[in-house]
C-alpha positions, 0 to 999 in steps of 0.5 A: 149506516146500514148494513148486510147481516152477516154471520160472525164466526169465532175467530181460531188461531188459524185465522189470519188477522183479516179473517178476525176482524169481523168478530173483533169489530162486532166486540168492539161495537157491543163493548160500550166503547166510543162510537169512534173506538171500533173503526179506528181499532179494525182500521190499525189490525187492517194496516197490520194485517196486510203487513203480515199477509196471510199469516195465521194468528198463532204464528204471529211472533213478538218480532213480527209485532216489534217490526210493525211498530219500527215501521209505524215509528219510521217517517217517510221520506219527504214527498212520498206517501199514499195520496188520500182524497179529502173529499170528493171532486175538491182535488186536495189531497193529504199524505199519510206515511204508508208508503213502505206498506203500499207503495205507488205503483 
């Protein structure tokens, strides 16, 4: 795929978790991982990182840490969730529980 170049800051503790995320992926990429490891990991800090909204990491507490990992735990109530397009133009559609994260509204 290709992309824009992009200048890859270090991130500082300051930073958010969102603001990382460029630096952590780049790491990943050039880590030797699986092709699939960088998308998939950026993809779980980028759910955690809207959790916390703009929360400078070295204020993150293992509370805060405990709490996303209750909520990946906790099901949905049945029938609710975000509704993800499967593919375009087929109207099928998939629930995924992040409906306490992002709520329909």
């Amino acid at each position: 795929m290709p992309s824009l170049p992009m200048e890859i800051k270090a991130p500082t503790t300051d930073a958010t978790i969102l603001q990382a995320l460029p630096a952590y992926y780049r790491y990943l990429l050039d880590g030797g991982y699986s092709k699939y490891t960088p998308d998939d990991f950026t993809g779980d800090l980028k759910k955690f990182g809207r959790f916390l909204k703009e929360k400078p990491l070295k204020e993150i507490s293992a509370q805060e840490i405990r709490s996303w990992i209750t909520l990946l735990k906790t099901p949905s109530p049945k029938g609710e969730g975000l509704r993800v397009r499967q593919a375009p133009g087929n109207g099928k559609y998939r629930s995924a529980n992040l409906s306490v994260i992002f709520p329909l509204s």
